[in-house]
DSSP file (Angstrom, degrees, kcal/mol; ACC not computed):
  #  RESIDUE AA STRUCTURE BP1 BP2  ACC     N-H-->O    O-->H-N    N-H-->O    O-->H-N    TCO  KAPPA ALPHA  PHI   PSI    X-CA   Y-CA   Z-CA
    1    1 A X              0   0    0      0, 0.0     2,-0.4     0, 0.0    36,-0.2   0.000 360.0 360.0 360.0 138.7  -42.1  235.0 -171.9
    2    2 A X  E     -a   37   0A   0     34,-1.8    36,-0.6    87,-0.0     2,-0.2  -0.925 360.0-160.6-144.6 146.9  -41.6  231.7 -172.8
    3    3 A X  E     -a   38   0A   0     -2,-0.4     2,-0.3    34,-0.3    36,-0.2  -0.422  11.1-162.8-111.3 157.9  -39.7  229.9 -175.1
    4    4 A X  E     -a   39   0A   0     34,-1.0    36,-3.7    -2,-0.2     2,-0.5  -0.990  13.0-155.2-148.5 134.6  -39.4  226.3 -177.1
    5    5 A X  E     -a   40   0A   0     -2,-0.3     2,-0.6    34,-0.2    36,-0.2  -0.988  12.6-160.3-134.0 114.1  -35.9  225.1 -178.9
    6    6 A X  E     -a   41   0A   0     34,-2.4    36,-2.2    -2,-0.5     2,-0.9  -0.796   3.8-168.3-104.5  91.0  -36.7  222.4 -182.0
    7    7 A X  E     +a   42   0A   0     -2,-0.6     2,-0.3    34,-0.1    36,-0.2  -0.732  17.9 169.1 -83.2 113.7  -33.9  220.5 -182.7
    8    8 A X  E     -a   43   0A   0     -2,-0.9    36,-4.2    34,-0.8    37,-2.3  -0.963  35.3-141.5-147.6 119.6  -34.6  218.8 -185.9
    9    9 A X  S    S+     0   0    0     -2,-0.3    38,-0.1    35,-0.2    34,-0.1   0.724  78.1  82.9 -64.2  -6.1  -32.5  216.5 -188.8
   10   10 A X  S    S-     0   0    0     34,-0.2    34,-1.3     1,-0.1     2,-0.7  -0.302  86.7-109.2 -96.9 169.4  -34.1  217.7 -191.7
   11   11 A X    >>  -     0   0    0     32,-0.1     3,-2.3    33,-0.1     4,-0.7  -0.774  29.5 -94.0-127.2 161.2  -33.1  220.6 -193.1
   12   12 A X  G >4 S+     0   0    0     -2,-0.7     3,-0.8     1,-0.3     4,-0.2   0.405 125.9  51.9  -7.1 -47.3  -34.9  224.2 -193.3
   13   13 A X  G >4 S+     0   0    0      1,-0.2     3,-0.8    -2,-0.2    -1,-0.3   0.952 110.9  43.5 -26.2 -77.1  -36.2  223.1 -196.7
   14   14 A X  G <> S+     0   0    0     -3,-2.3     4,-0.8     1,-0.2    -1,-0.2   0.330  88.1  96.5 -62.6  -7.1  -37.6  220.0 -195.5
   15   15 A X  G <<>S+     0   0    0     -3,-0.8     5,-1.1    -4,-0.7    -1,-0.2   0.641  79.5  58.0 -70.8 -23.0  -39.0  221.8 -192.3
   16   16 A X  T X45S+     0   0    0     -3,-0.8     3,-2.6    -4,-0.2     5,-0.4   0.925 105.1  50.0 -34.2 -76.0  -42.4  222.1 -194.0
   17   17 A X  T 345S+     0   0    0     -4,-0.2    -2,-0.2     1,-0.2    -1,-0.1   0.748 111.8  63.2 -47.8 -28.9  -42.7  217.9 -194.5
   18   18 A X  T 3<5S-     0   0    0     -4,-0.8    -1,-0.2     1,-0.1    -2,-0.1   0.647 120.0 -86.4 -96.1   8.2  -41.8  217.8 -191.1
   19   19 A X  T <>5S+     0   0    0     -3,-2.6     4,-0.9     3,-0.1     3,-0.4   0.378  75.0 127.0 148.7 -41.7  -43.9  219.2 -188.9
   20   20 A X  T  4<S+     0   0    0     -5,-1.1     5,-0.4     1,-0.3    -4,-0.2   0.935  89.9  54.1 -51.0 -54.8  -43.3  223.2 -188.4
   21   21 A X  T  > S+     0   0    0     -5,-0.4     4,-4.8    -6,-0.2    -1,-0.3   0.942 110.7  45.1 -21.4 -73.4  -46.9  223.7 -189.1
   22   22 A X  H >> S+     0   0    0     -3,-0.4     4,-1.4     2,-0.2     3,-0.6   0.849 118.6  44.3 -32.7 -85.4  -47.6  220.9 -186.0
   23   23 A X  H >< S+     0   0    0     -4,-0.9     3,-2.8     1,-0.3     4,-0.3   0.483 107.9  55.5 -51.5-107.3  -44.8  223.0 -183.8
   24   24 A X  H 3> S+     0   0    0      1,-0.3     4,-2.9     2,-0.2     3,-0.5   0.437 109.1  54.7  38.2 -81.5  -46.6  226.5 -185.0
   25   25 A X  H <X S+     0   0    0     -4,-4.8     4,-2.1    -3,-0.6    -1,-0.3   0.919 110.0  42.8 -24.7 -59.2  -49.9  224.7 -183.3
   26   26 A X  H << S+     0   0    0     -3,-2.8     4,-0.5    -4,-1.4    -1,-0.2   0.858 107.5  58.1 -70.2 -32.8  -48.3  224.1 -180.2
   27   27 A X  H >> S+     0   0    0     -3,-0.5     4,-3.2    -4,-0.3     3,-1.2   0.887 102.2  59.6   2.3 -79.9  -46.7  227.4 -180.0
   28   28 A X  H 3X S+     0   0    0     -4,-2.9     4,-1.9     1,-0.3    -2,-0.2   0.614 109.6  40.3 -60.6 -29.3  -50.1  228.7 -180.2
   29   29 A X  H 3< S+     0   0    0     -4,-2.1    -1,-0.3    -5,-0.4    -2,-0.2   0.553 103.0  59.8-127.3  24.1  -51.2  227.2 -177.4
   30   30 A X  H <> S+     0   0    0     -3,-1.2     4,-3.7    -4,-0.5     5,-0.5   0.765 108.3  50.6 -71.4 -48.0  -48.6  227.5 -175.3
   31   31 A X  H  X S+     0   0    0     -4,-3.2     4,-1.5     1,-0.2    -2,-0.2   0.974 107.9  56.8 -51.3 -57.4  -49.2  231.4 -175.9
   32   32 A X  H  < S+     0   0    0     -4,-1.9    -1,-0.2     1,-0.2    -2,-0.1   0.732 117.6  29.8 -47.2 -22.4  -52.9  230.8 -175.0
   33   33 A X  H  4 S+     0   0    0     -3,-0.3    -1,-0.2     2,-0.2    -2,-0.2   0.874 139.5  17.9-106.7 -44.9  -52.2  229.2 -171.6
   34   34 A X  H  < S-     0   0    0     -4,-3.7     2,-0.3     1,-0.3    -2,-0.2   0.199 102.2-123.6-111.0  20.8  -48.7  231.1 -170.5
   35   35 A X  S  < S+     0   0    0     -4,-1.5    -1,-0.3    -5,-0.5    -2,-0.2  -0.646  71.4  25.6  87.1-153.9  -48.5  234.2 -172.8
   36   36 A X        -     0   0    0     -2,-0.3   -34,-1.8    -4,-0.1     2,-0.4  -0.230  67.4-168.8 -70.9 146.2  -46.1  235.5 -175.2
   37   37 A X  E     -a    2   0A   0    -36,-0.2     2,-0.3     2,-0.0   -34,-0.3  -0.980   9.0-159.6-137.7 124.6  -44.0  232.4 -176.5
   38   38 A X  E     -a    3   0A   0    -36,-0.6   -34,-1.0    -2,-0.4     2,-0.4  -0.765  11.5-159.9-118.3 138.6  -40.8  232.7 -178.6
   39   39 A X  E     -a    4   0A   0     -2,-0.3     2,-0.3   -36,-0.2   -34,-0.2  -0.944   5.3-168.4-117.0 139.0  -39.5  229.4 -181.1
   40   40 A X  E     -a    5   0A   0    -36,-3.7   -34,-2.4    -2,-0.4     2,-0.4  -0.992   9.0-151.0-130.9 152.3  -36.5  229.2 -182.1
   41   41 A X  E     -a    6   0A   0     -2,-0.3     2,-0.3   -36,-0.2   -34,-0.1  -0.843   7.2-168.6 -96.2 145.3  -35.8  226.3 -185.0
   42   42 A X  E     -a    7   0A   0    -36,-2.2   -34,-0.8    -2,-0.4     2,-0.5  -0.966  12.8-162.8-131.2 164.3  -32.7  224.6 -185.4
   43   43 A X  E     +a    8   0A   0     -2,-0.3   -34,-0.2   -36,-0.2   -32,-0.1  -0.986  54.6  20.0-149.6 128.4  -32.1  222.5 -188.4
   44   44 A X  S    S+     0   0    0    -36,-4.2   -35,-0.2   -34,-1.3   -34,-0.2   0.630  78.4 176.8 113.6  26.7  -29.9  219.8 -190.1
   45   45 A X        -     0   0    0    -37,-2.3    -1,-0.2   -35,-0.4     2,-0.2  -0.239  35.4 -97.1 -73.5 154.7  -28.7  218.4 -186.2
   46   46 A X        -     0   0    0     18,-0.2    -1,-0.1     1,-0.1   -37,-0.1  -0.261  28.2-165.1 -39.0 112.3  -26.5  215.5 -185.7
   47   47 A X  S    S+     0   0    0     -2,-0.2     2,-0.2   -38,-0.1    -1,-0.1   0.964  74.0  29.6 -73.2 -54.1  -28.2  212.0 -184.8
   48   48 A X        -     0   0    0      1,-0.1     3,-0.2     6,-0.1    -1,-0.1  -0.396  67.1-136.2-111.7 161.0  -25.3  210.2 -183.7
   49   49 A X  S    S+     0   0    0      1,-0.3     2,-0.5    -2,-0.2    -1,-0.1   0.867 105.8  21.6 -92.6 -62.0  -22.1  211.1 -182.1
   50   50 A X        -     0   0    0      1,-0.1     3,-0.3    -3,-0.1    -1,-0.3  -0.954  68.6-164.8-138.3 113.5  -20.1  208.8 -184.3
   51   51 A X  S    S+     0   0    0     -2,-0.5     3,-0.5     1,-0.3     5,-0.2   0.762  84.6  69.8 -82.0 -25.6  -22.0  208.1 -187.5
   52   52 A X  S    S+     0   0    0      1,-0.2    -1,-0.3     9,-0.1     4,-0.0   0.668  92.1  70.6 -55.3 -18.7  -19.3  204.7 -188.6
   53   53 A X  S    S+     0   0    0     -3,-0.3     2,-0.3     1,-0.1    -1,-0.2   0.268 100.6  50.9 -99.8  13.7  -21.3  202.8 -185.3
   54   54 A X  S    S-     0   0    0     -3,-0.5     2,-0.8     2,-0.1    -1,-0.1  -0.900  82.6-118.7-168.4 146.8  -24.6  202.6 -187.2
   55   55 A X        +     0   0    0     -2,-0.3     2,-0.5     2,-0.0    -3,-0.1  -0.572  54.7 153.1 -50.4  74.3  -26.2  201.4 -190.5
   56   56 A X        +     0   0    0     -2,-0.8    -2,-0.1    -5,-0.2    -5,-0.0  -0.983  19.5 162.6-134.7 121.3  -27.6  204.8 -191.9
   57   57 A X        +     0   0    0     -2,-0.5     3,-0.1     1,-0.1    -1,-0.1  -0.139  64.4  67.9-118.3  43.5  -28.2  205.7 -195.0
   58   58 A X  S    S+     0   0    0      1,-0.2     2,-0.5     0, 0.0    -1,-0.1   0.591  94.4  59.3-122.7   4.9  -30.3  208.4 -195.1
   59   59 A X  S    S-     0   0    0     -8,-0.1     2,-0.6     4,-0.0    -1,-0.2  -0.978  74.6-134.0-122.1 141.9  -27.9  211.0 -193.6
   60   60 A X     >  -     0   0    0     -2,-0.5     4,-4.9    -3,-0.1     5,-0.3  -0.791  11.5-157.9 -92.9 114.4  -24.5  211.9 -195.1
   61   61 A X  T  4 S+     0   0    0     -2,-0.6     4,-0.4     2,-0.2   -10,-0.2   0.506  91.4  55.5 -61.5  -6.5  -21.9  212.0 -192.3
   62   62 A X  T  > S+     0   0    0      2,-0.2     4,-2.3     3,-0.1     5,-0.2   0.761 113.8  43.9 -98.4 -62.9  -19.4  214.2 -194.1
   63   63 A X  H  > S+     0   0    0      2,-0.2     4,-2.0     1,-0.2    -2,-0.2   0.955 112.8  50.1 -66.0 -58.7  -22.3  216.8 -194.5
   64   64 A X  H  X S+     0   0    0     -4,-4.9     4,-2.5     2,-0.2    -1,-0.2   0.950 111.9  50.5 -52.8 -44.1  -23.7  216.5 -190.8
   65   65 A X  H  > S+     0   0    0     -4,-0.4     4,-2.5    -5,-0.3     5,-0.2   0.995 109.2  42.1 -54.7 -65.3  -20.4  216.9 -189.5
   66   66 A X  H  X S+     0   0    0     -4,-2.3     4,-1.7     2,-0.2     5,-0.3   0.846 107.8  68.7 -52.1 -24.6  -19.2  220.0 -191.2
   67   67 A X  H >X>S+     0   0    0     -4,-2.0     4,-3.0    -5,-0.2     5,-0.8   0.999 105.9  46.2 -51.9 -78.7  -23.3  221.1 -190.3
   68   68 A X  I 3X>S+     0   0    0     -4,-2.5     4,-1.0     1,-0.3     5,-0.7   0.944 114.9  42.9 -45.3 -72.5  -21.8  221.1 -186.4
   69   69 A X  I 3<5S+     0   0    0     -4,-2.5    -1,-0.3     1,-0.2     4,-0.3   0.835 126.7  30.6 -56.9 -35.0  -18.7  223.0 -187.2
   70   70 A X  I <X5S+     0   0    0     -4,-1.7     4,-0.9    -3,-0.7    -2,-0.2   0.915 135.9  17.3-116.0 -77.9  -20.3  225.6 -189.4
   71   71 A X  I  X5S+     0   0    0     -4,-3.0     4,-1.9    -5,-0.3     5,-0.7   0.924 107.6  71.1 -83.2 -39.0  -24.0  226.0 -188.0
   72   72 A X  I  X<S+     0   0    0     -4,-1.0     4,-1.6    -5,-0.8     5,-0.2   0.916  99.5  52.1 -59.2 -56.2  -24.0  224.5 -184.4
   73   73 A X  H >>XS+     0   0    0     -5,-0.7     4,-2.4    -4,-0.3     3,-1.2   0.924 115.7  46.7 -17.5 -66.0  -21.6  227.9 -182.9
   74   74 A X  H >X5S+     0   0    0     -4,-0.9     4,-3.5     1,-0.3     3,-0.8   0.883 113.2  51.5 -51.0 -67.8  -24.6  230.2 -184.8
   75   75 A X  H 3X5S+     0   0    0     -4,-1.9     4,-1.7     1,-0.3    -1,-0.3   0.748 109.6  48.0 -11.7 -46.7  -27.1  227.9 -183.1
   76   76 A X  H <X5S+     0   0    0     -4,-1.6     4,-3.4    -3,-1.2     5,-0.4   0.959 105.1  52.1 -76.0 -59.4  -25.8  228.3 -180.1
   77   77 A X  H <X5S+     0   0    0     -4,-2.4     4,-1.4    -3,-0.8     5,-0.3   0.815 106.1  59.1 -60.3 -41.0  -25.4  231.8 -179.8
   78   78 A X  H  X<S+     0   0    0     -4,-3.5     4,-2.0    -5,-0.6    -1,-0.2   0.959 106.6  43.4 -84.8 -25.6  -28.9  232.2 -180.7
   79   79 A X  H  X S+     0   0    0     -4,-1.7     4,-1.5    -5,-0.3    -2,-0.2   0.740 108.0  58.0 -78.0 -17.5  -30.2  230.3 -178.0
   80   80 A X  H  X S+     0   0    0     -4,-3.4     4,-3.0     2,-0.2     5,-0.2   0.888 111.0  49.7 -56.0 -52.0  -27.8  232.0 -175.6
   81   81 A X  H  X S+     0   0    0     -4,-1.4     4,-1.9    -5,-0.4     5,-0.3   0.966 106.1  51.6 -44.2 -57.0  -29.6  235.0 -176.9
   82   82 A X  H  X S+     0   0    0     -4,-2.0     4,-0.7    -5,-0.3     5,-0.2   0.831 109.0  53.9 -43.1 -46.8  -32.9  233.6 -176.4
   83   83 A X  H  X S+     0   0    0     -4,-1.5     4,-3.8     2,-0.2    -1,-0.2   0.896 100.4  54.4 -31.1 -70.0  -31.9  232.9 -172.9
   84   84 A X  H  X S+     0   0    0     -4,-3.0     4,-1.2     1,-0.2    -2,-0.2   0.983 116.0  46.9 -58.8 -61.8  -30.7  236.4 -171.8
   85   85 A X  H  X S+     0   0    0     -4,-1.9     4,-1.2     1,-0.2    -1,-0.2   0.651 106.7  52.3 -50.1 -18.2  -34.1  237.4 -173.0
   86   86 A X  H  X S+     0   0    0     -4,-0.7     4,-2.2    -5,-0.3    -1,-0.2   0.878 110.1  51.2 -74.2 -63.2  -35.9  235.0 -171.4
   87   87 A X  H  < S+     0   0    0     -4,-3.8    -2,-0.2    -5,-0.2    -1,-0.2   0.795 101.3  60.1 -54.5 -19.4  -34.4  235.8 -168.5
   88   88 A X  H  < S+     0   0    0     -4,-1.2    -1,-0.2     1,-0.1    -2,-0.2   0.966 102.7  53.2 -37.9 -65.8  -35.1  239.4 -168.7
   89   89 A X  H  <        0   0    0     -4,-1.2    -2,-0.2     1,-0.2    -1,-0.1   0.579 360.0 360.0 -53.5 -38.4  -38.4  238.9 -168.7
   90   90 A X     <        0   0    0     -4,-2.2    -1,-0.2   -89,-0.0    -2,-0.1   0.718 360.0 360.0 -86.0 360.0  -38.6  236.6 -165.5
């Protein structure tokens, strides 16, 4: 088995405009050359550590943060999951 982890700012909505087709592609030939292939998406991640040190407006800093307490744990845990299985497998 092998596996691919997309860490991406937009969010699930917006995963369509960005690309998840494109990633789906690559997927596909990952499977073709190494086998079975698992994605996992993750959605709505942090750019910056500390969001006051830079000129951005296109991200709300209030909203990314609480995204990390809230989602990043689930996140996490599902790629630990992904993990054990992967590792089954080898």
């Amino acid at each position: 088995m092998n596996a691919m982890i997309y860490t991406m700012n937009v969010t699930e909505d917006m995963a369509y405009f960005n690309g998840e087709d494109q990633l789906a592609i690559m997927r596909g030939y990952l499977t073709n050359i190494f086998g079975e292939c698992e994605s996992l998406y993750v959605y709505d991640t942090k750019q910056f550590r500390h969001y006051d040190a830079y000129v951005n407006n296109m991200f709300d800093p209030d909203h990314k943060n609480e995204q990390e307490k809230i989602q990043f744990p689930k996140d996490c845990k599902k790629a630990y999951k992904l993990g054990k299985r992967f590792g089954k497998e080898c």
